[in-house]
C-alpha positions in Angstrom: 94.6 117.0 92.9 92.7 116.1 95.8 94.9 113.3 98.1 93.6 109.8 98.1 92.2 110.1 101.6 89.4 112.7 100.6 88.6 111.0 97.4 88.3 107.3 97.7 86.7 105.7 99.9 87.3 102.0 100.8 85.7 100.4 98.2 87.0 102.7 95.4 91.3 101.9 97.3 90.3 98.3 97.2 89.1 98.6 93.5 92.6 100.2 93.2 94.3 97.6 94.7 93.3 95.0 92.3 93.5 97.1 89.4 89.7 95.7 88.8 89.2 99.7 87.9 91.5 99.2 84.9 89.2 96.7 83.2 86.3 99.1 81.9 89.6 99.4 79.6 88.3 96.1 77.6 85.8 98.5 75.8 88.6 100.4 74.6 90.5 97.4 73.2 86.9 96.3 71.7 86.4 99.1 70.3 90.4 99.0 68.7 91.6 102.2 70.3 94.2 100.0 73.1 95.3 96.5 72.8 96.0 94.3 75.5 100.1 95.0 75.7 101.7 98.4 75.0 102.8 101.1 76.9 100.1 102.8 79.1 98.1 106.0 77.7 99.7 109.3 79.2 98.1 112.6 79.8 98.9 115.8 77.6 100.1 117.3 80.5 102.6 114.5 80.9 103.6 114.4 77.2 104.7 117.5 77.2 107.5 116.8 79.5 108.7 114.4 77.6 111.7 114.2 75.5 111.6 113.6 71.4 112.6 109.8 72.3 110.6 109.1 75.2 107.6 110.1 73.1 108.4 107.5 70.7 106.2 105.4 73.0 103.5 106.9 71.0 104.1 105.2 67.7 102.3 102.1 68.8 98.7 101.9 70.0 98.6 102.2 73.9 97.9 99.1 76.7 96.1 97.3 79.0 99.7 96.8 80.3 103.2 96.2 79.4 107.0 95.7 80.7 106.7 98.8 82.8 103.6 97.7 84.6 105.2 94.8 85.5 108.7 95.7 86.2 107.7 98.4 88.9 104.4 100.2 87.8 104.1 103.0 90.4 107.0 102.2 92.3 109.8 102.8 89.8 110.7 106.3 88.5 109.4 108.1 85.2 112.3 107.6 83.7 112.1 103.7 84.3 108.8 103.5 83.1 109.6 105.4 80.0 112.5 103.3 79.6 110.8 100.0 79.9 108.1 101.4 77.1 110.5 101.9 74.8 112.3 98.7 75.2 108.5 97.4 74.2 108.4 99.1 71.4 112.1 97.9 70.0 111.3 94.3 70.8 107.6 93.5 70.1 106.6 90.1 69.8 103.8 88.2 70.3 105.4 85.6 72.6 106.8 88.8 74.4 102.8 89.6 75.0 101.8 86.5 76.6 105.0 86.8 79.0 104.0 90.8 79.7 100.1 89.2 80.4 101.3 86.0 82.2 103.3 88.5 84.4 100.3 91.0 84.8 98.3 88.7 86.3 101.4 87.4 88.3 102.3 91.0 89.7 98.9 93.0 89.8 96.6 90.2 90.8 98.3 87.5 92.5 100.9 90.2 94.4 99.7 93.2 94.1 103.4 95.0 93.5 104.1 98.5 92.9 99.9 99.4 92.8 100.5 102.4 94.0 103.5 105.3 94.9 103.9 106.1 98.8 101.0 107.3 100.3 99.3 107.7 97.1 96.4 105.4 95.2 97.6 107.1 91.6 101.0 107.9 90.2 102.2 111.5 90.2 102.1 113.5 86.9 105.3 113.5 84.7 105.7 117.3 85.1 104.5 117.3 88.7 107.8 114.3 89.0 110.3 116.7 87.1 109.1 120.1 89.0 110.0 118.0 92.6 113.0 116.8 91.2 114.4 120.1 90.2 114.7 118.8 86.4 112.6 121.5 85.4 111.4 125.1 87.4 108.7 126.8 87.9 108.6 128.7 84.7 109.1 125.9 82.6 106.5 123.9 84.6 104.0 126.6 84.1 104.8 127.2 80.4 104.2 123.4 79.7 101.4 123.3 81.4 99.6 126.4 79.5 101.1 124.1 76.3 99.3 121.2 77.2 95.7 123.1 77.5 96.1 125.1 74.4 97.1 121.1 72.9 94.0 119.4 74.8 91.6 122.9 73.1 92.5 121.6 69.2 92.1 117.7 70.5 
């Protein structure tokens, strides 16, 4: 991936900043593919990283946002974020909703927390995440990632 420094300019990190980028989403809810609250829609290079229960997050109909956006978004680990997704899923209700939008605006808007990882407009990839940590090496990196572009070939 090219680093945020080569590939947005000012305009495109402010856009960023106020998550305004994340709104052409709307057309995706419209069209009934997202709704407004539910975990965020991962990659197939990230999903294959991820454990039979963490990919449980995939029973419901992905988000706008939900509790991991605003309990951390970027800032908190993978495993936090895949946490707080399935704590969504377990407890959905439709007062829960309004609190997870009331707090969107709250956090992404108003504040602005957890935007963005150090030095870095976009959050790492799941595998990318494990490889650093040393939860996973080289060869199993590199044989999940030929699995997710033979996957993404029959999608």
């Amino acid at each position: 991936m090219i680093p945020d420094e080569q590939r947005l300019n000012k305009y495109g990190i402010w856009l960023r900043k106020i998550s305004f980028d994340e709104l052409l989403e709307i057309i995706n809810i419209l069209k009934a593919d997202m709704s407004i609250v539910g975990p965020r829609p991962q990659l197939v290079r990230d999903m294959v990283f991820m454990t039979d229960e963490q990919r449980r997050r995939h029973t419901v109909r992905p988000g706008l946002t939900g509790l991991a956006q605003v309990n951390g978004r970027n800032s908190i680990s993978w495993e936090e974020r895949l946490a707080w997704d399935l704590k969504y899923i377990d407890n959905i209700t439709f007062i829960g909703d309004v609190k997870i939008i009331l707090l969107t605006v709250k956090t992404a808007l108003i504040r602005h927390d957890g935007i963005t990882e150090e030095n870095s407009a976009t959050s790492e990839d799941l595998g990318d995440y494990l490889l650093h940590k040393g939860e996973v090496d080289k060869d199993v990196y590199d044989k999940k990632q030929c699995e997710a572009k033979e996957l993404m070939k029959i999608l």
